[in-house]
C-alpha positions in Angstrom: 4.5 33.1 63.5 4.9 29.3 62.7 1.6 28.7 64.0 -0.2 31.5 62.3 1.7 30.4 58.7 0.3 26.4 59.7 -3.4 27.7 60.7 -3.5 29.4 56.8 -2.3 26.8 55.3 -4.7 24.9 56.8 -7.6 27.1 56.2 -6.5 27.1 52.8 -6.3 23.7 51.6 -10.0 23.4 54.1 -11.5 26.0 51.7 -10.1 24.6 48.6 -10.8 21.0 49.1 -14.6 21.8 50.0 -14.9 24.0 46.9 -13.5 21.6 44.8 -15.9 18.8 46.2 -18.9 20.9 45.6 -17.8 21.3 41.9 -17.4 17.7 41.4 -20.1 16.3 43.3 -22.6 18.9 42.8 -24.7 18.0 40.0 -24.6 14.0 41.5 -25.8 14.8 44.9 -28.3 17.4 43.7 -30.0 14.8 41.2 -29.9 12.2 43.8 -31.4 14.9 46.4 -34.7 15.4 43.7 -35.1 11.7 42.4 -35.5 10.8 45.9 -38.2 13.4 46.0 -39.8 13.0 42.7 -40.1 9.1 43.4 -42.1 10.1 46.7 -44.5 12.4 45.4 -45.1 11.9 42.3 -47.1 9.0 40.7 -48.4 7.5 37.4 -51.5 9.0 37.3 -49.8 12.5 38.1 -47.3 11.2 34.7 -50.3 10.5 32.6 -51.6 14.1 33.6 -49.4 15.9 32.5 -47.9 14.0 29.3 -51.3 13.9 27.5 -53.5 11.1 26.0 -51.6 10.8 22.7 -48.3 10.0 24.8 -48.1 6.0 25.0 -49.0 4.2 27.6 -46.8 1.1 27.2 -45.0 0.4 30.4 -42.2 -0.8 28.4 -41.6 2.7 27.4 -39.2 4.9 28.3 -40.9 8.4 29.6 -39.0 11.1 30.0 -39.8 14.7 32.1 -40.7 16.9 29.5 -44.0 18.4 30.8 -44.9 21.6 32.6 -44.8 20.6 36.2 -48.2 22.8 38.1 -47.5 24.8 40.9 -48.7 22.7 43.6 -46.0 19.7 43.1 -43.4 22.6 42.5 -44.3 23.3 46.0 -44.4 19.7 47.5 -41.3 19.3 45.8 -39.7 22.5 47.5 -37.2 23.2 44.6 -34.7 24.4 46.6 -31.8 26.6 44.8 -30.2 23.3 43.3 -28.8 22.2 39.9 -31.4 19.5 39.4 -34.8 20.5 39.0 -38.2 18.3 38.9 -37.6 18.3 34.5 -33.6 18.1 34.6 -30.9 16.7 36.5 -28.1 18.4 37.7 -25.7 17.8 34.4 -29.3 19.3 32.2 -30.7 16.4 30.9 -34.3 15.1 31.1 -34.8 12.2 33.6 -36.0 8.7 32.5 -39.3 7.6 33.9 -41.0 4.2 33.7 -44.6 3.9 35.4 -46.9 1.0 36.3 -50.0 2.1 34.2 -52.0 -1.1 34.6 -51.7 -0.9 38.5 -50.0 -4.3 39.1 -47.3 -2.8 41.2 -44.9 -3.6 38.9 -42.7 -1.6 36.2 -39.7 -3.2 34.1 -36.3 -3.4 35.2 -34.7 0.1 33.3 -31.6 -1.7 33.6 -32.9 -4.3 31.0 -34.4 -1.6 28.5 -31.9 0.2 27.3 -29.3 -0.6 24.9 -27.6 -2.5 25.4 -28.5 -3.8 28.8 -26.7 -3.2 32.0 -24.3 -5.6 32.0 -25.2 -8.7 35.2 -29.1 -6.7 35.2 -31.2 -10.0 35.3 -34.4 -9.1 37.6 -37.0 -8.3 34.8 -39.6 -6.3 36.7 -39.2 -4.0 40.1 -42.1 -3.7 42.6 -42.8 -0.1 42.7 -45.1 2.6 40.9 -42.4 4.3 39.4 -38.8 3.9 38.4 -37.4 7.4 37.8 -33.0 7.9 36.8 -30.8 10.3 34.9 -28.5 9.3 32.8 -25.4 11.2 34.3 -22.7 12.9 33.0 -22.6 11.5 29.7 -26.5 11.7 28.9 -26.3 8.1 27.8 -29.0 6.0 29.5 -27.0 2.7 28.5 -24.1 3.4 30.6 -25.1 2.4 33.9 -22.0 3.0 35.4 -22.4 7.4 35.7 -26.3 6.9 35.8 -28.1 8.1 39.1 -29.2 6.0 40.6 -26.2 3.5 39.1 -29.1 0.0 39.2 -32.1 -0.8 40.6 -32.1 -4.5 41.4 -31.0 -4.9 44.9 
């Protein structure tokens, strides 16, 4: 009887503890799951598709993913049933985007253009295509500290 009373107790606090980290963590891991994707697949031509010739094409800009994504990258991407989706992150917020329009290889550090800065952020540009984050809980892109990813200078 002891050890049928310890095995639910057990099974219990298992079950309870798991649900509870999927609450927590669920919107986090989910927008980590689809930035890693999105920064694979999608590129700064594929941006300036689908955000128009009137959007700007300052690399110093802050984009942000507010377009219609076509069916084709909704299938690369493979949306599975998730929080985060290609447009928002897991909390419902648009992600941040910065792209390398000139083709150096090259975008600005994100951590250096919001404001104010991320504190300790000093490399000015990353070598990459693309920078994409979400601003976290809080929706504020300044406080690195709950963004996803939390810095890119490594």
């Amino acid at each position: 009887m002891v050890v049928l009373i310890f095995t639910v107790l057990v099974w219990w606090f298992v079950a309870y503890t798991m649900e509870k980290r999927s609450i927590a963590y669920g919107p986090w891991n989910n927008t980590m799951f689809m930035i890693g994707t999105m920064r694979e697949l999608i590129t700064p031509e594929y941006v300036a598709s689908k955000t128009g010739p009137s959007s700007p094409r300052d690399e110093s800009a802050f984009l942000r993913t507010d377009w219609k994504f076509d069916d084709a990258m909704v299938k690369k991407i493979g949306m599975p049933s998730s929080l985060a989706t290609p447009n928002k992150d897991g909390w419902g917020s648009l992600y941040y985007i910065v792209c390398d329009f000139n083709n150096d290889g090259q975008v600005p550090n994100p951590e250096l253009m919001t404001v104010p800065p991320k504190p300790g952020a000093t490399q000015k540009e990353l070598s990459t295509r693309i920078a994409i984050f979400s601003a976290g809980p809080d929706g504020d892109p300044a406080t690195w500290e709950d963004n996803v990813p939390t810095g890119f200078a490594r």
